[in-house]
C-alpha positions as CSV (number, residue, x, y, z in Angstrom):
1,X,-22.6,13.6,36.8
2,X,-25.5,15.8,35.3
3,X,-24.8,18.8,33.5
4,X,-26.9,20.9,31.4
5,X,-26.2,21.7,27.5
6,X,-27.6,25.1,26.0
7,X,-28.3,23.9,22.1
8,X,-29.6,27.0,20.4
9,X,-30.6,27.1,16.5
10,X,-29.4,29.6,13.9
11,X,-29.7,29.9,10.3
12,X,-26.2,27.9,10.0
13,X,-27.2,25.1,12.4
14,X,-26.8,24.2,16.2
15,X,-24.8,25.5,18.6
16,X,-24.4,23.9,22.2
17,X,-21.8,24.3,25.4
18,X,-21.9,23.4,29.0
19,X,-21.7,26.9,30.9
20,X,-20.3,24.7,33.7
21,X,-17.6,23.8,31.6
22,X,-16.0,26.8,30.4
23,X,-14.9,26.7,27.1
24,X,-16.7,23.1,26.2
25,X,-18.3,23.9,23.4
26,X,-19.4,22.4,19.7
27,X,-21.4,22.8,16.7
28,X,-23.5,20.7,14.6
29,X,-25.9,20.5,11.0
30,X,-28.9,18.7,12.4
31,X,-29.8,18.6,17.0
32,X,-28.9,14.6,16.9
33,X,-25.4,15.5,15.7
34,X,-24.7,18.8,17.8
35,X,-26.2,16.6,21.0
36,X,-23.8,13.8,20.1
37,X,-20.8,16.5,19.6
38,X,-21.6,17.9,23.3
39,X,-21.8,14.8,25.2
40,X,-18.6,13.6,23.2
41,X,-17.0,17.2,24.0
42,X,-18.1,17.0,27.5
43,X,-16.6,13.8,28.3
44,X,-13.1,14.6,26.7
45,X,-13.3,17.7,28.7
46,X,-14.0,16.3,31.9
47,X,-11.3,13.1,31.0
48,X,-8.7,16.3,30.2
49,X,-9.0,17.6,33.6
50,X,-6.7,16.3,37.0
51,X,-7.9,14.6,39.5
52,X,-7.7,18.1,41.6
53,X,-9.3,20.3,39.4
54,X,-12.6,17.6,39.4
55,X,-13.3,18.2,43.1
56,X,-12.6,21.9,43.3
């Protein structure tokens, strides 16, 4: 499954979420960390959801 993370950049860090998946969402200090915390938030998103809800 491909999804697409919007990281953007502020004076405190980096921001990302998945608009597909609302609410999936992280932070991070540097863009290696807040990419890391997206894929690792992505995946316990998508493992949180039922079987139904995945092919609605």
């Amino acid at each position: 499954m491909i999804l697409n993370a919007v990281i953007e950049k502020d004076e405190f860090g980096y921001f990302a979420q998945i608009p597909e998946l609302k609410g999936c969402v992280t932070q991070g200090n540097t863009y290696e960390e807040v990419l890391f915390n997206i894929q690792e938030a992505a995946e316990l998103y998508l493992e949180s959801l039922k079987t139904e809800e995945l092919h609605a």
